[in-house]
TORMINU-748068 format. One record per residue (C-alpha): x, y, z. Coordinates in steps of 0.25 Angstrom, whole numbers, padded with zeros to 4 digits, always signed. Layout:
XYZ/...
END
This chain:
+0261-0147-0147/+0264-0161-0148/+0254-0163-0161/+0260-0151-0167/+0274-0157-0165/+0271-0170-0171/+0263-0164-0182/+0274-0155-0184/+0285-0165-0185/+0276-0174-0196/+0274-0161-0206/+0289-0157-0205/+0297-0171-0203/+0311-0169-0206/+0317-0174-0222/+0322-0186-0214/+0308-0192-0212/+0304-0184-0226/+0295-0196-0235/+0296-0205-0223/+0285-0209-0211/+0283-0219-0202/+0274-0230-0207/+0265-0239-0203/+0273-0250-0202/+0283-0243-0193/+0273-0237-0183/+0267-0251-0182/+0281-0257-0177/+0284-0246-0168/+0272-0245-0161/+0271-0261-0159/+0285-0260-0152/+0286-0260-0137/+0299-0252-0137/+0297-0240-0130/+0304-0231-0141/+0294-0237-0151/+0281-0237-0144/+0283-0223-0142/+0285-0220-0153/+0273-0225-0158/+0265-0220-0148/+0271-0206-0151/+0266-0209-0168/+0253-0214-0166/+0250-0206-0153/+0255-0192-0162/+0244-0197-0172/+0234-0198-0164/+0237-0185-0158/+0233-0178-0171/+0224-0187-0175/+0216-0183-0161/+0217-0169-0165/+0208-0170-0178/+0218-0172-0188/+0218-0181-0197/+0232-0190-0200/+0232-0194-0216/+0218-0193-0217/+0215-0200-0203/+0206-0195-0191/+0204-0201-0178/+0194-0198-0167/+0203-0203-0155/+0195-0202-0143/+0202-0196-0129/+0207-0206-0121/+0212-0215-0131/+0227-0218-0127/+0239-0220-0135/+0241-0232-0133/+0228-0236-0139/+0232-0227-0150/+0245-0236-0153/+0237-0247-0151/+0227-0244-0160/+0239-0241-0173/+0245-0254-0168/+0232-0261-0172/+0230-0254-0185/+0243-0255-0190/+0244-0269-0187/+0231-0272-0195/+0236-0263-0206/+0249-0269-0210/+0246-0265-0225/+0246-0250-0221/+0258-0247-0211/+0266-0244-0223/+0257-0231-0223/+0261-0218-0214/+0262-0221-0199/+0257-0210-0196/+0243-0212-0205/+0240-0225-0201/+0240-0222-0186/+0230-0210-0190/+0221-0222-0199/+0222-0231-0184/+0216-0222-0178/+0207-0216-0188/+0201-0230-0188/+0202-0232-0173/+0196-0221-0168/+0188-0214-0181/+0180-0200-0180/
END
């Protein structure tokens, strides 16, 4: 129910968000901040993400295999990482480069 609430809220986003997303840039300052409103709000992004992505449904053209067991803090973790060695592309969609982390973190 969760999923299809998520996946619900990104195909129908209100006009205020219309022609806006969260990028890169911002998902990388938000989930590297201890603040507890931040991180969870970065554990609720990436952790959404992953949550289709486990599913078989490819984000923006990404897949990701993510094995069981596989917590969410290895999955902040792991977009920590890649968005800190990708500076040249958090100005993209937040929610493509998570799926391009962890296409290349844990590939089918």
């Amino acid at each position: 129910m969760l999923r299809l609430s998520l996946v619900l809220m990104l195909l129908f986003a209100s006009p205020v968000w219309a022609g806006k997303f969260q990028d890169g840039n911002a998902l990388h300052e938000n989930c590297k901040n201890e603040q507890e409103f931040l991180l969870g709000y970065c554990m609720g992004y990436v952790g959404s993400v992953a949550d289709i992505m486990s599913d078989d449904i490819p984000i923006a053209g990404w897949k990701a295999c993510i094995p069981r067991g596989v917590s969410l803090g290895q999955i902040r973790d792991i977009v920590i990482r890649w968005l800190a060695n990708n500076p040249q592309l958090r100005h993209y969609s937040a929610t493509s480069l998570v799926a391009q982390a962890l296409e290349e973190a844990f590939p089918c």
